[in-house]
C-alpha positions in Angstrom: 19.4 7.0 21.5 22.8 8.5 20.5 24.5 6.0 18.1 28.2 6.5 17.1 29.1 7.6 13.2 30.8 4.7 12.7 28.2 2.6 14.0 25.4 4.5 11.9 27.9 3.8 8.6 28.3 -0.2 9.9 24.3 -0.3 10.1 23.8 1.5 6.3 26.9 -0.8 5.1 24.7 -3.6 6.5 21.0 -2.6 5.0 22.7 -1.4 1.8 24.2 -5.2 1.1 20.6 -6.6 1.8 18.8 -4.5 -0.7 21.9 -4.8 -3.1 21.6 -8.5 -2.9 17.9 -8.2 -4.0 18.5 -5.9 -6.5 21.0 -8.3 -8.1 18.5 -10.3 -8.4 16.4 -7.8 -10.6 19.6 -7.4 -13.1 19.3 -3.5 -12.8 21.5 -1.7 -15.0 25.2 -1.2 -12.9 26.3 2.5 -12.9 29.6 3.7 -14.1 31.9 4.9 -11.1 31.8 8.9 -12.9 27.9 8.3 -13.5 27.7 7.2 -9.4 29.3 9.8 -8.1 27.9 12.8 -10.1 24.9 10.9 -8.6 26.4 11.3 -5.3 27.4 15.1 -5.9 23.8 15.6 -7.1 22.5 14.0 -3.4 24.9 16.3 -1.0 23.9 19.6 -3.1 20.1 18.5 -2.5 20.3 17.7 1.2 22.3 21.2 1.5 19.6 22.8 -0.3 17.2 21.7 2.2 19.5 21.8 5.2 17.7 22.6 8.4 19.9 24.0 11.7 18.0 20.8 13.4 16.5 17.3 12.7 12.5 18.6 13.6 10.2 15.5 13.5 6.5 15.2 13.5 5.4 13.0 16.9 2.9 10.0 16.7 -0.2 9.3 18.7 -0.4 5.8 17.6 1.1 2.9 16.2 2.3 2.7 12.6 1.8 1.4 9.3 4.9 1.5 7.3 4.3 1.2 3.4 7.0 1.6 0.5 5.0 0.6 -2.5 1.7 -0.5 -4.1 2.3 -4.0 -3.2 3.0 -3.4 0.8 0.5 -0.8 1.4 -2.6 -3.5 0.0 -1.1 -6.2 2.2 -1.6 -4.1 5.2 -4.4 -2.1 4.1 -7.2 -4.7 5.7 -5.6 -3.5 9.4 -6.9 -0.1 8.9 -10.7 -1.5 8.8 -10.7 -3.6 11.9 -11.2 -0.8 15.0 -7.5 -0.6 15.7 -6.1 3.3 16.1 -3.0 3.2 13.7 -1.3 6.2 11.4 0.5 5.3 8.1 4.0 6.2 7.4 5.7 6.2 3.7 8.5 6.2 1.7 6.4 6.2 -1.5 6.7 10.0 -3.3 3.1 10.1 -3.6 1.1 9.0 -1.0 -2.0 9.4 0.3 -3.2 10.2 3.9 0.1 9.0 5.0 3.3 11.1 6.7 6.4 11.3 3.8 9.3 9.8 5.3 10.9 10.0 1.3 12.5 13.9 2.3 13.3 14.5 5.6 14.8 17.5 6.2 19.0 17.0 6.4 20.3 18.6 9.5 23.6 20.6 9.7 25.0 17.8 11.9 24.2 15.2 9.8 26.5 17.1 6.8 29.3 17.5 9.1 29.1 14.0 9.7 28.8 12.6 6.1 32.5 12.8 5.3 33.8 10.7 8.8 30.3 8.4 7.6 31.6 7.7 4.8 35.2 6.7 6.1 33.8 4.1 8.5 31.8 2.8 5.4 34.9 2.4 3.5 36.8 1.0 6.1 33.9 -1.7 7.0 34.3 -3.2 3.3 36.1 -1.0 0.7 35.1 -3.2 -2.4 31.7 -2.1 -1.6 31.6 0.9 -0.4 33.9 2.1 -3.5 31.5 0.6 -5.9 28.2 1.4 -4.2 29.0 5.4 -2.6 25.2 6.6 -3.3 23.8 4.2 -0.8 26.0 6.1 2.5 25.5 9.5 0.5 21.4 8.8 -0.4 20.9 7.8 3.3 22.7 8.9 5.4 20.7 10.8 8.2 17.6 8.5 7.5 18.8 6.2 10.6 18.7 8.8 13.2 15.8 10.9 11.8 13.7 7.2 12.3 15.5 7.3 15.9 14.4 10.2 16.7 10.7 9.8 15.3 10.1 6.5 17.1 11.8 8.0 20.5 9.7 10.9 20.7 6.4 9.1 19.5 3.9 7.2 21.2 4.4 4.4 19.0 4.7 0.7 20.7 4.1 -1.3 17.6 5.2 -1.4 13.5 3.8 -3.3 11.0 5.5 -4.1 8.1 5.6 -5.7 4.9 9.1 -5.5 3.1 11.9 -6.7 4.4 14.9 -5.7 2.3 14.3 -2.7 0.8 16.9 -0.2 1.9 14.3 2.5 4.0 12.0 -0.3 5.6 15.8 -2.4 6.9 16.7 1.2 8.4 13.2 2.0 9.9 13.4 -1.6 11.2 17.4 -1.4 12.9 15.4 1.6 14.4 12.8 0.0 16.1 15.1 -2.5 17.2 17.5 0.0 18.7 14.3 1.7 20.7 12.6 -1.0 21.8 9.3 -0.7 19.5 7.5 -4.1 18.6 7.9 -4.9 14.8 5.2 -7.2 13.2 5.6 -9.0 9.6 3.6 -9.5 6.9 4.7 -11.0 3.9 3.8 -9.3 0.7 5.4 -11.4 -2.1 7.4 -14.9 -2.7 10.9 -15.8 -0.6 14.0 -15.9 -2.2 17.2 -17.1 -0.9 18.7 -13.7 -1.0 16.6 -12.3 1.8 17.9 -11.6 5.0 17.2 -13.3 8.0 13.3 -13.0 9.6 14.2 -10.7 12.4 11.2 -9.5 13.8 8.9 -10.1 16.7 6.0 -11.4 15.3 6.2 -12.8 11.3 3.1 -13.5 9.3 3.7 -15.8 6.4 2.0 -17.4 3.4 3.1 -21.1 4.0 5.9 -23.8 5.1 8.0 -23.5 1.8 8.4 -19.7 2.7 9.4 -20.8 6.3 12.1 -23.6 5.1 13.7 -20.7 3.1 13.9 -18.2 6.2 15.0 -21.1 8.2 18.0 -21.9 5.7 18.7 -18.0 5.8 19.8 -18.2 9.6 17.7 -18.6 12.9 14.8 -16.5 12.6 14.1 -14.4 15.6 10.2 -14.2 17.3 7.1 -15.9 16.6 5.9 -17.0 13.2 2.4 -17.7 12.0 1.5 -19.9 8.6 -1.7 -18.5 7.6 -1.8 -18.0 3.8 -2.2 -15.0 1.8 -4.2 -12.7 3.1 -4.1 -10.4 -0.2 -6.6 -13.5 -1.7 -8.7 -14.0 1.1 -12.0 -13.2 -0.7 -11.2 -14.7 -3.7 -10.4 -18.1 -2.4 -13.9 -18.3 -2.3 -14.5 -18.2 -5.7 -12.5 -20.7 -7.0 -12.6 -21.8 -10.4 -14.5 -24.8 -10.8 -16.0 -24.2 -14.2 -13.5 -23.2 -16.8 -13.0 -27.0 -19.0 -11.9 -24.8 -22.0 -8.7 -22.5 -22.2 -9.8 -19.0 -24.0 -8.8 -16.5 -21.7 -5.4 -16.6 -21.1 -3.0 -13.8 -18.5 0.8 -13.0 -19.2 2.0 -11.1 -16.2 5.5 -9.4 -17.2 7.8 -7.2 -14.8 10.9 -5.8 -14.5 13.2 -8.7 -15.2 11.3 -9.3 -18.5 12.5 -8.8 -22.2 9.7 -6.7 -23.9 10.3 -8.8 -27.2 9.7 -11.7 -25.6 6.7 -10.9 -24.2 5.2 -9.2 -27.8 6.3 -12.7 -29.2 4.1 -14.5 -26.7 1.6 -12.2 -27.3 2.0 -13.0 -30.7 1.5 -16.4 -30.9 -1.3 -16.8 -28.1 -3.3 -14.4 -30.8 -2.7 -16.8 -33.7 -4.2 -19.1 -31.5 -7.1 -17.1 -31.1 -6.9 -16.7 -27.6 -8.4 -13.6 -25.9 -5.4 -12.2 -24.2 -4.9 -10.2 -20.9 -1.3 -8.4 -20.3 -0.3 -7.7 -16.5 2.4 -5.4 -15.8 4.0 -5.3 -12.5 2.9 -2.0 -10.5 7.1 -1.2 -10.5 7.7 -1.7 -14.5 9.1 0.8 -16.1 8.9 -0.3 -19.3 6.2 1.0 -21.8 3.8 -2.0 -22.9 1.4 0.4 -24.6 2.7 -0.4 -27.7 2.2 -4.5 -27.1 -1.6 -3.6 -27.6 -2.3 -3.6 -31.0 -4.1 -7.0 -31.0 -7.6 -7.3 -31.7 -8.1 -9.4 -28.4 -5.4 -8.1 -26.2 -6.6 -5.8 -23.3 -4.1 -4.3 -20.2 -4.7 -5.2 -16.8 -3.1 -1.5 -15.0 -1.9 -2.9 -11.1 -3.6 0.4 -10.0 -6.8 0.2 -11.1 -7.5 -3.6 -11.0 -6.3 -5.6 -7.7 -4.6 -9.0 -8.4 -7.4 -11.6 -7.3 -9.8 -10.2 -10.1 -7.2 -10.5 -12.8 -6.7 -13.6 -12.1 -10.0 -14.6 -11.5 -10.9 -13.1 -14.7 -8.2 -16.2 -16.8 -8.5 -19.7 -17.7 -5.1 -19.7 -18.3 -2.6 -17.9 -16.5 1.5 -17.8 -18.1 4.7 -15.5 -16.2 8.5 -16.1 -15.8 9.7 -15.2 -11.9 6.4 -14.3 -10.3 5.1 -14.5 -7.4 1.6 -14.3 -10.0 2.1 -18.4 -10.4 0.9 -19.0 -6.5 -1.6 -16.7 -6.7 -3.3 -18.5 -9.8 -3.1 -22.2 -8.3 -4.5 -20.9 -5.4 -7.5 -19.8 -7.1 -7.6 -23.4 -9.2 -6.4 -21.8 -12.5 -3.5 -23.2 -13.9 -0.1 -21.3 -14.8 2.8 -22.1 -16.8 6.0 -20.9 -16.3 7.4 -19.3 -19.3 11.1 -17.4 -19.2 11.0 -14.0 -20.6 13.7 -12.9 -19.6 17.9 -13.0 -20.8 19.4 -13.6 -17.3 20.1 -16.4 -15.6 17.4 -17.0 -13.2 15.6 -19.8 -12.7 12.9 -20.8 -10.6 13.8 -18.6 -8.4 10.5 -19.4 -6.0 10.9 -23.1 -6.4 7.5 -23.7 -8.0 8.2 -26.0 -10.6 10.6 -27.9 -8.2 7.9 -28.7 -5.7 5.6 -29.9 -8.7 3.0 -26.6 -8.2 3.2 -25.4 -11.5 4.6 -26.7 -15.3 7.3 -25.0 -17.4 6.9 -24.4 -21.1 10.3 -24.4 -22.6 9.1 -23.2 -26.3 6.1 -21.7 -27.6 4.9 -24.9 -28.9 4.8 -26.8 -25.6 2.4 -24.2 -24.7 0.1 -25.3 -27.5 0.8 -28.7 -26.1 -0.6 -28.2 -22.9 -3.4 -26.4 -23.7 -4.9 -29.2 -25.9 -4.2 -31.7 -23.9 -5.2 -29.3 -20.9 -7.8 -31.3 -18.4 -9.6 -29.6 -16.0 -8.7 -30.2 -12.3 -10.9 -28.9 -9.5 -8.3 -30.4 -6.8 -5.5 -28.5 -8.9 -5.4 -25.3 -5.7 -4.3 -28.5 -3.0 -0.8 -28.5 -4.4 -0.6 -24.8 -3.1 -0.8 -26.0 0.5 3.2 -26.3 0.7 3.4 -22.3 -0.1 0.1 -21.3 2.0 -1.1 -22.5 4.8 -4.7 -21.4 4.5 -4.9 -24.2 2.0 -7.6 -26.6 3.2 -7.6 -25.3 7.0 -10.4 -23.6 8.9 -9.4 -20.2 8.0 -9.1 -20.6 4.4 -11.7 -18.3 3.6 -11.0 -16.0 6.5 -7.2 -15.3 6.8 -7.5 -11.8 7.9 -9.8 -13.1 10.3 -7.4 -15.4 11.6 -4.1 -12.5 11.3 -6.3 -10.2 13.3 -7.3 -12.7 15.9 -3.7 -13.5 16.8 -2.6 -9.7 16.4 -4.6 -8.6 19.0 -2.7 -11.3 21.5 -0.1 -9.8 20.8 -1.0 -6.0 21.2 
């Protein structure tokens, strides 16, 4: 499919303002205008160093699993065990057994093109465009390489588990444009900055995540409530047991204030708590040097999978995570806790809808842990957010995706 340049700048312009709105969200460090366009100098003189005479793809047997991060490729690693024939695609830098999508080779047309691209980006919102230059100049080319991968592949369906990063909105306006089948599985919490579902089939955790779409515009294609599938196992092994608070989790990521966080640390060990710090797989920050309490230990995203952190806790504490409904689900209770400076406020709606408590000092979280009473119905207030919650399926909600998947294969 031959799309026009200014209709490839109008679809960039569009994906760009998605992810932007998102990473708003995650008060990341705005650029100086010198500092983004040096940055956008640095991007041309890469894509000419690599510049091929034409856009050479690799063609697909089968259908494709598209991952970007940590986080998407376990929530669609369980379809790779089930007897279906798929390949995996990525964005990540380092990926294994997967095709790099990250550095596709820019082709001669696609540098002609970039200066007109850029025009029509300007001229579909110049406030933007002006402010923001890297997005046209990082990925520009992307949109028609995807094109002409999907065109000249076998491929008939996508699955997918992000729906806002920049590369995944582009590979997704490509399947669109061709006619391939996308399917979506949701890998985190909903936030009212998402864009609108727009896929043919949408797998999510529960109703609140399904009000919040709804609000975001008419979502397009079926939709299934089956839960989190990420926790399937460990939904099973609920706790039922811990009447005592000793083990407590603080899960930190990007939006956090490392200060904040040693501070926590700080006074949970006064308590004599044994401690257990969770960084998001995405944090930059180092957290190395929070770890010089005697019963502090690091939970590394990479090495341990959520559901036995968790598992591991009596106690489980975190600002804007998506951690808080993982917890509950598993009958352990969480407290939200800000740690960090922005504005951002239950972002997820959790303490609105009554599943989880805030502590608004340090001391209020001394306050709830001695007058903490153990609940074994406390993971039925996470039926709102997933829909595995007291149904049929709750112990098998891969079982359950992969049953309606095939329908639809």
């Amino acid at each position: 499919m031959n799309l026009s340049i200014k209709e490839k700048a109008e679809i960039i312009d569009k994906s760009a303002k998605t992810y932007k709105a998102l990473t708003d969200l995650e008060v990341l460090k705005p650029k100086k205008f010198l500092a983004r366009w040096a940055h956008c100098f640095l991007i041309i003189f890469k894509k000419i160093f690599n510049l091929n005479f034409r856009l050479n793809v690799k063609k697909f047997e089968n259908d494709l699993i598209y991952v970007n991060s940590e986080n998407t490729r376990n929530t669609l690693a369980f379809l790779k065990g089930y007897g279906m024939e798929f390949e995996q695609v990525s964005t990540l830098r380092q990926s294994v057994d997967t095709q790099n999508l990250t550095h596709f080779k820019f082709s001669l047309l696609n540098l002609l093109e970039l200066p007109i691209g850029y025009y029509y980006f300007l001229k579909k919102d110049f406030s933007f465009a002006s402010k923001n230059p890297e997005f046209l100049f990082e990925n520009w080319g992307k949109l028609e390489f995807n094109l002409k991968v999907l065109s000249q592949s076998k491929t008939k369906n996508v699955f997918i588990a992000n729906d806002h990063n920049i590369h995944n909105r582009l590979f997704i306006e490509a399947c669109k444009l061709v006619g391939v089948k996308t399917f979506y599985f949701q890998h985190g919490g909903v936030s009212k900055r998402m864009p609108a579902l727009d896929f043919d089939v949408s797998f999510l955790y529960g109703q609140n995540d399904a009000d919040i779409y709804k609000n975001l515009g008419s979502p397009r294609g079926e939709i299934y409530l089956y839960g989190n599938q990420k926790i399937d196992k460990s939904l099973r092994k609920k706790n039922l047991s811990s009447k005592c608070i000793n083990r407590i989790g603080v899960s930190i990521n990007s939006l956090d204030c490392l200060h904040k966080v040693k501070k926590l640390c700080e006074y949970l060990d006064s308590l004599g708590k044994e401690l257990v710090l969770r960084p998001h797989p995405r944090i930059k920050n180092n957290v190395s040097n929070i770890k010089y309490f005697k019963k502090i230990s690091i939970s590394n995203p990479l090495e341990q999978n959520e559901t036995n952190y968790l598992a591991s806790l009596d106690m489980h504490i975190s600002g804007e995570s998506t951690m808080h409904l993982s917890s509950v689900c598993l009958n352990i209770p969480s407290i939200y806790y800000k740690l960090h400076n922005g504005k951002i406020y239950d972002s997820k709606g959790y303490i609105e809808k009554g599943l989880i408590v805030e502590a608004s000092s340090l001391l209020s979280i001394k306050d709830f842990m001695d007058n903490y009473i153990f609940d074994p119905n406390l993971y039925l207030k996470a039926n709102y957010f997933d829909g595995s919650i007291g149904k049929k399926w709750e112990h098998n909600i891969k079982g359950k995706m992969l049953e309606t998947l095939k329908r639809h294969l």
